[in-house]
DOZA-788219 format. One record per residue (C-alpha): residue in three letters; x, y, z. Coordinates in Angstrom, 1 decimal. Example, Ala and Ser with C-alpha at 12.3 -4.5 7.8 and 13.67 -1.06 7.14 Angstrom:
# DOZA-788219
REC   aa       u       v       w
REC  ALA    12.3    -4.5     7.8
REC  SER    13.7    -1.1     7.1
END
This chain:
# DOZA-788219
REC   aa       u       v       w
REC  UNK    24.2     2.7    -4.5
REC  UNK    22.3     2.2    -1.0
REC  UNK    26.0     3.8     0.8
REC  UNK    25.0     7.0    -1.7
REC  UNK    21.3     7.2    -1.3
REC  UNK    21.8     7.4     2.8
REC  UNK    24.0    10.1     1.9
REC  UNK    21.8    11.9     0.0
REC  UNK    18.5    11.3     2.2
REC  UNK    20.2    12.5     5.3
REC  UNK    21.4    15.9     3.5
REC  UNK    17.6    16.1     2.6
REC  UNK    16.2    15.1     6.1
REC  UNK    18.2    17.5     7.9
REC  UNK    17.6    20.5     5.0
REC  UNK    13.7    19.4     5.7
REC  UNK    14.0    19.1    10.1
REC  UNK    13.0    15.4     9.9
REC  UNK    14.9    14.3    12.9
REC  UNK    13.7    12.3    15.8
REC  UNK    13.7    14.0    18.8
REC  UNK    14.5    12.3    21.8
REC  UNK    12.0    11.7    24.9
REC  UNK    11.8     9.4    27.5
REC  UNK    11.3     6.2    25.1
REC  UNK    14.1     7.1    23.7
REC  UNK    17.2     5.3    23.6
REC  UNK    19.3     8.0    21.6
REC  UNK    20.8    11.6    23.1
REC  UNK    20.6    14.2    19.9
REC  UNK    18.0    14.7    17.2
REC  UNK    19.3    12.5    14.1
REC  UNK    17.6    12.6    10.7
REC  UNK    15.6     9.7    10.4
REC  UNK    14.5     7.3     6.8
REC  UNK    17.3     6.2     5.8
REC  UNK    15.8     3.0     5.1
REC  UNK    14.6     4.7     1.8
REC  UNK    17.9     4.6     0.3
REC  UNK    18.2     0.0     1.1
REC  UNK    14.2     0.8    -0.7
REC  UNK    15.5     2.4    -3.2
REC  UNK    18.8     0.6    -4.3
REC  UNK    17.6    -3.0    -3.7
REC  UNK    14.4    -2.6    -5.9
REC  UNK    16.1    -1.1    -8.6
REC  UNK    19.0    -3.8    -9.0
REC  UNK    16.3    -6.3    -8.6
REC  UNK    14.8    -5.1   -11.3
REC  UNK    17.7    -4.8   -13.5
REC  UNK    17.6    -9.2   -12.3
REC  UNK    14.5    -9.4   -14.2
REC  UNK    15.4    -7.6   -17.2
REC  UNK    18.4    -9.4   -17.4
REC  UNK    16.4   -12.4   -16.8
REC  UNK    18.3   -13.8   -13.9
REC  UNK    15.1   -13.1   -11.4
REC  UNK    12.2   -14.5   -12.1
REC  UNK     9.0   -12.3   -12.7
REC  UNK     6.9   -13.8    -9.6
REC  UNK     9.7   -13.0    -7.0
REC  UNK     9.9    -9.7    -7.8
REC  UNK     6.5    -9.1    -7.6
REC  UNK     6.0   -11.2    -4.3
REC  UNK     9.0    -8.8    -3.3
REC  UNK     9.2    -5.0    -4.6
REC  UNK     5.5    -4.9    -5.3
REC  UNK     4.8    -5.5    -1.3
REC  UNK     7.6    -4.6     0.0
REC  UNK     6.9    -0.5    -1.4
REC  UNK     3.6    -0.9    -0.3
REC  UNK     5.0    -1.8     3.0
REC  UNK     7.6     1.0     2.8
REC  UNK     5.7     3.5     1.9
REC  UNK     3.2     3.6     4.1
REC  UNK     6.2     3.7     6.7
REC  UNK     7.5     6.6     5.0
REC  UNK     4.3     8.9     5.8
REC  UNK     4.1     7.3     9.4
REC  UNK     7.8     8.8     9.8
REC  UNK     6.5    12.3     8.8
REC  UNK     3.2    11.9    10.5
REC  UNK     2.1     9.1    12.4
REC  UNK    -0.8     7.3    10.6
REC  UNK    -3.5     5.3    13.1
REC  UNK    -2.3     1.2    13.8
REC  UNK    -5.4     0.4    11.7
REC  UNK    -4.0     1.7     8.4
REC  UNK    -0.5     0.4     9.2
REC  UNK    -2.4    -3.1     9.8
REC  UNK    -4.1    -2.9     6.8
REC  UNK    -1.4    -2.5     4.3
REC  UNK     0.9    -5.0     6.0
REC  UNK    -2.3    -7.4     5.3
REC  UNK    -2.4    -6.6     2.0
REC  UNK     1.2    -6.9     1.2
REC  UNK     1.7   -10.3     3.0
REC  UNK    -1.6   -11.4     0.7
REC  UNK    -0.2   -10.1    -2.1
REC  UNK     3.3   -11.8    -1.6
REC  UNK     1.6   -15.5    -1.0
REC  UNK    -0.7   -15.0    -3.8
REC  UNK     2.4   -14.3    -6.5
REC  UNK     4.5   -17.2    -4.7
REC  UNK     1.3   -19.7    -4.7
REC  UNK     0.6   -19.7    -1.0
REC  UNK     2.8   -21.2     2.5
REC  UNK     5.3   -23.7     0.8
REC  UNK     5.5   -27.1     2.5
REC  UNK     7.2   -27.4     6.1
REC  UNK     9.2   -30.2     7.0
REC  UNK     9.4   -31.7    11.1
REC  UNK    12.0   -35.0    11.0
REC  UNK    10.7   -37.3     8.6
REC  UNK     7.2   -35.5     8.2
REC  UNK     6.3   -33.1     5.9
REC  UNK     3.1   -30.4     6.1
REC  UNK     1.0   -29.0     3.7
REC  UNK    -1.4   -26.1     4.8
REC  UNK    -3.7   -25.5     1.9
REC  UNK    -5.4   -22.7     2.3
REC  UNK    -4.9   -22.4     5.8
REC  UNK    -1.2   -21.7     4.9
REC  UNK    -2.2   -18.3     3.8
REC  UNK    -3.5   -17.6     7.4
REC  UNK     0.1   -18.3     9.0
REC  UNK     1.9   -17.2     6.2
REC  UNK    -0.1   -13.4     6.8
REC  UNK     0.1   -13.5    10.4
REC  UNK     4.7   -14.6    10.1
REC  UNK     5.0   -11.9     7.2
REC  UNK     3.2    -9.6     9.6
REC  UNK     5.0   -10.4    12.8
REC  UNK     8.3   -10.4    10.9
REC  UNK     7.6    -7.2     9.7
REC  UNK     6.5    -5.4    12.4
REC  UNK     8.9    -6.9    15.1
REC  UNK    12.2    -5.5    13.1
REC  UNK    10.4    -2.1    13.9
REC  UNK    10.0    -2.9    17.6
REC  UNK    13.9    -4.0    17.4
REC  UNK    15.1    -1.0    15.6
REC  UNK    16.0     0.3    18.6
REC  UNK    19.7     1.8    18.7
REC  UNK    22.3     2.3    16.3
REC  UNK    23.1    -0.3    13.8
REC  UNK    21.1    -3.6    15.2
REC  UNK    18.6    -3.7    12.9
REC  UNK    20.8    -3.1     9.4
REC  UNK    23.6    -5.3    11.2
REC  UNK    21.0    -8.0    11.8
REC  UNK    18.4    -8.1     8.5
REC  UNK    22.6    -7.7     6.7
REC  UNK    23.3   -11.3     8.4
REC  UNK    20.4   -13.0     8.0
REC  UNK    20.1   -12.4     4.5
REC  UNK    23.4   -13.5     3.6
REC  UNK    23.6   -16.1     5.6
REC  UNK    20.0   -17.2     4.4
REC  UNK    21.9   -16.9     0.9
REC  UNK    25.0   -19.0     1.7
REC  UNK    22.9   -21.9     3.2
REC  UNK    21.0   -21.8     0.2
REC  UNK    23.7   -22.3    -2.0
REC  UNK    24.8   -25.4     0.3
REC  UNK    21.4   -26.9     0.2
REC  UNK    21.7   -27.0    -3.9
REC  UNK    19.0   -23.8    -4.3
REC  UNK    18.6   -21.7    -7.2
REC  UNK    20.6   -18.7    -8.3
REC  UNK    17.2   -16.6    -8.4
REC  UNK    17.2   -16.7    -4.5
REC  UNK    20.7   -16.3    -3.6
REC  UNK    20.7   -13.1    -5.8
REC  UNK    18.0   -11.9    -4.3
REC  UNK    19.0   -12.4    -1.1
REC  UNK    22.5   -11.5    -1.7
REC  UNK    21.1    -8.1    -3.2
REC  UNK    19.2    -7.2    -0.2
REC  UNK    22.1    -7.7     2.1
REC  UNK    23.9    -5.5     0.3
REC  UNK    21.5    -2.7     0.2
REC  UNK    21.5    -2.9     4.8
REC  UNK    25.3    -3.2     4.4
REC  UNK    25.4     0.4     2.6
REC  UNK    22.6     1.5     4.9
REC  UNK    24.5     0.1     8.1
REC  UNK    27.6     2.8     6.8
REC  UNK    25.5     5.6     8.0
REC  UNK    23.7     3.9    11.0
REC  UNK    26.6     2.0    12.4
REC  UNK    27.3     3.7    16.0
REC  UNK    26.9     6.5    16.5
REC  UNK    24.4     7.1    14.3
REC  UNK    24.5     9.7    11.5
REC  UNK    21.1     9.2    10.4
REC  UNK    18.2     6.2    11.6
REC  UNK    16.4     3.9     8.9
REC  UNK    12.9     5.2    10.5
REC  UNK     9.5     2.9     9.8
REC  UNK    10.5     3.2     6.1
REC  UNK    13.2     1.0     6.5
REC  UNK    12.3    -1.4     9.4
REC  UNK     9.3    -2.6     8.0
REC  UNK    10.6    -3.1     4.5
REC  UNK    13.2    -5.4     5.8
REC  UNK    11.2    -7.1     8.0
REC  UNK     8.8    -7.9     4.8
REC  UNK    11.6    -8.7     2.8
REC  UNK    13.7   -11.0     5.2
REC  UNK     9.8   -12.7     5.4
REC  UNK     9.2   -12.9     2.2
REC  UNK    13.1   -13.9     0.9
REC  UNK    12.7   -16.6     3.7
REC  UNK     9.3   -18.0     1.8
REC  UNK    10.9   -18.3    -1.6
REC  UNK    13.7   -20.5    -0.5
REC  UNK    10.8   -22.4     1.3
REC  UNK     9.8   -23.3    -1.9
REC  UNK    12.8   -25.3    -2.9
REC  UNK    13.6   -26.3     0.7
REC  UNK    11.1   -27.7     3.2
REC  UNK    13.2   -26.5     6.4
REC  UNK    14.2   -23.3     4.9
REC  UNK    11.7   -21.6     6.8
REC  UNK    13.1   -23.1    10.2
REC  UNK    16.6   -22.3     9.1
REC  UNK    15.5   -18.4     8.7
REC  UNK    14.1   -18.6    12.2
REC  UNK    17.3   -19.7    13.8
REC  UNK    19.1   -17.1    11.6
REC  UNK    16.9   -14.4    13.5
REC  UNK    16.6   -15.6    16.5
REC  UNK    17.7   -12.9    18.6
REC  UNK    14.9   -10.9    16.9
REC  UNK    12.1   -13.3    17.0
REC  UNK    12.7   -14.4    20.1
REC  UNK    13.3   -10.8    22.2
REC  UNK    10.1    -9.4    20.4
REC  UNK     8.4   -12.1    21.0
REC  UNK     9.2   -12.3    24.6
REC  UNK     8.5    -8.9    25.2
REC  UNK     5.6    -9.2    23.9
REC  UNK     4.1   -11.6    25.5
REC  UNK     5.5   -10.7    28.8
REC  UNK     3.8    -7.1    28.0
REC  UNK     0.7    -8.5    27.5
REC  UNK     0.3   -10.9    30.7
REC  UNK     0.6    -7.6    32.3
REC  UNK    -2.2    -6.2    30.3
REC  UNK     0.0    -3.7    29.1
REC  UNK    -0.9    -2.1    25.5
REC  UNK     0.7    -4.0    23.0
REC  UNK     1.5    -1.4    20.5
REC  UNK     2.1     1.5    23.5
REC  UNK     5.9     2.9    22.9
REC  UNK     8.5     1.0    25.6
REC  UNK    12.1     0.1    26.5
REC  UNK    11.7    -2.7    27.7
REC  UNK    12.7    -5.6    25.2
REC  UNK    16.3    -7.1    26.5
REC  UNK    18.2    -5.0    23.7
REC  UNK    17.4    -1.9    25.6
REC  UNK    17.6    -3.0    28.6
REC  UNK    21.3    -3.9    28.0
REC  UNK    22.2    -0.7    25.9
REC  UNK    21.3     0.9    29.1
REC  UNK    23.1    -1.4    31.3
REC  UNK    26.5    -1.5    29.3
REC  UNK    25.7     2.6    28.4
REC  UNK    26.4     1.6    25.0
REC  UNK    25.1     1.1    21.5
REC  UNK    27.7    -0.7    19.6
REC  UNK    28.3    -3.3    22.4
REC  UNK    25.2    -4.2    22.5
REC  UNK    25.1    -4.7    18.6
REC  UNK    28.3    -6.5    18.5
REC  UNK    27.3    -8.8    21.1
REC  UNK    23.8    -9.6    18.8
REC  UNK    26.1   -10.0    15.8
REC  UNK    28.6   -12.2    17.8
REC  UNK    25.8   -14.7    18.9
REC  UNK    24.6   -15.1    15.4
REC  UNK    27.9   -16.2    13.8
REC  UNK    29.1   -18.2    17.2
REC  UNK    25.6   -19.8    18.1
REC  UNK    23.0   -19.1    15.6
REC  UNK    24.9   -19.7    12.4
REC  UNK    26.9   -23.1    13.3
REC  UNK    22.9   -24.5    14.2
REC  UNK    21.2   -23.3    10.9
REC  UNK    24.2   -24.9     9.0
REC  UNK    24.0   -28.6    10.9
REC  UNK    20.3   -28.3    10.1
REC  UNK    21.1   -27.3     6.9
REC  UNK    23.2   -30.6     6.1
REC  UNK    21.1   -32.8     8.2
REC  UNK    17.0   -31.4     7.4
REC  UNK    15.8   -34.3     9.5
REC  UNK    16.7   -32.5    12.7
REC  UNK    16.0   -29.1    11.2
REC  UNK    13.0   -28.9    13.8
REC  UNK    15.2   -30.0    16.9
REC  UNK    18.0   -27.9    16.0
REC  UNK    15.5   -25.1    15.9
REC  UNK    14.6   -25.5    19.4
REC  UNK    18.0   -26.5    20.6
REC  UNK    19.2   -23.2    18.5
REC  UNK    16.2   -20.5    20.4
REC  UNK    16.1   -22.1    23.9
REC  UNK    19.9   -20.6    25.7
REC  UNK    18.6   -17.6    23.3
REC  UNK    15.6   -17.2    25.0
REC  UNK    16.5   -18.2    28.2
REC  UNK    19.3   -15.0    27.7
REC  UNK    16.3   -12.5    26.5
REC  UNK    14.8   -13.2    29.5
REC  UNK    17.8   -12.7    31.9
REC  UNK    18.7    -9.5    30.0
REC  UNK    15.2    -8.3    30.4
REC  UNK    13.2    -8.9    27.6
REC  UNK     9.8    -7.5    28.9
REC  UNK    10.2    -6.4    32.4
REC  UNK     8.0    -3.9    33.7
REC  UNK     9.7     0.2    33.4
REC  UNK    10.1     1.6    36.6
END
């Protein structure tokens, strides 16, 4: 479905002119029709649907999920054909990460070695400010062809597969599972070169999602949460870099750049799909084999988290990952 939908909504964005233009933030040579993202929107909320009317999802995921998640998505969709100010943007993600934590009963338990924390209320303050930053930072690292679908495609299925090993229900490996599959028939169209770019529309919705999918298996697994952050560490940890990197400059945070260590290398290496490759290549050499020995021993969940993001980071900041533009 998501392979068809891309198919259709690039016939309709170049029909329309919604292309992206290229300028000097630009990693990408020729206008390409951009929101593609609509059609992994589209596909993935409808099958989860058809999960709750077939009663194999239950009613509070999907909310916590599509409900937000289109909220999230659409609000990307008008940025793509105009840009909307960062407050409105900021405001809906708020809302949507509210709303998810609301329908899932707030931040689920975390577990550190043998200790296990409960936030209260205070849980809905980090869980708004990780659904957030998950959310936003796929749309800082949707950057060149194919790294963004290749990377929200892995995580989810992978976050699926561990899942399944840590004795979690079918509810969130479907969901999960369906998700994946709606990037994989995205990443068809977006794999390099390009043929069409998932725009805001997409980036934030999978952001959300991954966010939110990583919460629900929280629920039943106390180091779930840690697990999806080794998962996505290249993504967490070259936004986050960059970031703060960016801002001990006392550069503009949300100001357009090229300078997180993805595009520093797809300039070095003059290529896209190198640069994606090598992502995907340290997430099932590296990333993967950590999240699955945390997986079978929890107790060093938090270790193996640091273990997992520190030659990560340590590479993010040799590629790059927030050095000042010349």
């Amino acid at each position: 479905m998501a392979v068809l939908l891309t198919g259709g909504v690039r016939k309709i964005a170049l029909s329309m002119q919604v292309l992206d233009i290229p300028n000097s933030r630009s990693s990408h040579a020729v206008p390409t029709p951009r929101g593609g993202g609509l059609a992994t929107v589209l596909a993935t909320t409808a099958v989860l649907g058809v999960l709750v009317w077939l009663d194999r999802v239950s009613l509070n995921v999907f909310m916590a999920l599509s409900v937000g998640a289109l909220a999230v998505a659409t609000v990307g969709f008008l940025d793509d054909r105009r840009p909307l100010p960062a407050r409105i943007r900021f405001t809906v993600h708020v809302i949507a990460a509210i709303w998810a934590l609301a329908w899932l009963g707030g931040l689920p338990p975390l577990r550190f070695g043998e200790q296990v924390f409960t936030f209260g209320w205070g849980g809905y303050v980090l869980g708004v400010l990780g659904i957030v930053w998950t959310l936003n930072l796929f749309n800082f690292m949707d950057g060149i062809d194919g790294i963004a679908g290749s990377e929200a495609a892995f995580v989810a299925a992978a976050g699926a597969l561990l899942h399944h090993f840590s004795g979690g229900s079918p509810e969130a490996i479907l969901a999960a599972s369906v998700f994946a599959a709606g990037c994989l028939g995205f990443l068809v169209w977006n794999w390099p070169p390009a043929k069409i770019f998932m725009g805001d529309v997409g980036s934030g919705y999978m952001g959300y999602i991954i966010a939110v999918l990583a919460l629900i298996a929280a629920r039943e697994n106390p180091v779930a949460l840690l697990l999806w952050v080794i998962l996505g560490g290249v993504f967490f940890v070259d936004a986050t870099v960059t970031l703060v990197r960016r801002v001990w400059r006392r550069e503009s945070f949300h100001q357009a750049h090229r300078s997180h260590a993805y595009q520093w290398l797809s300039r070095r290496w003059k290529s896209h799909r190198r640069v994606t490759l090598a992502v995907l290549g340290i997430n099932l050499t590296w990333l993967f084999p950590c999240a699955l020995f945390a997986t079978w021993k929890p107790a060093f969940a938090g270790w193996m988290t640091v273990v997992a993001l520190l030659p990560v980071t340590v590479a993010a900041i040799l590629a790059g990952a927030g050095r000042a533009e010349a």
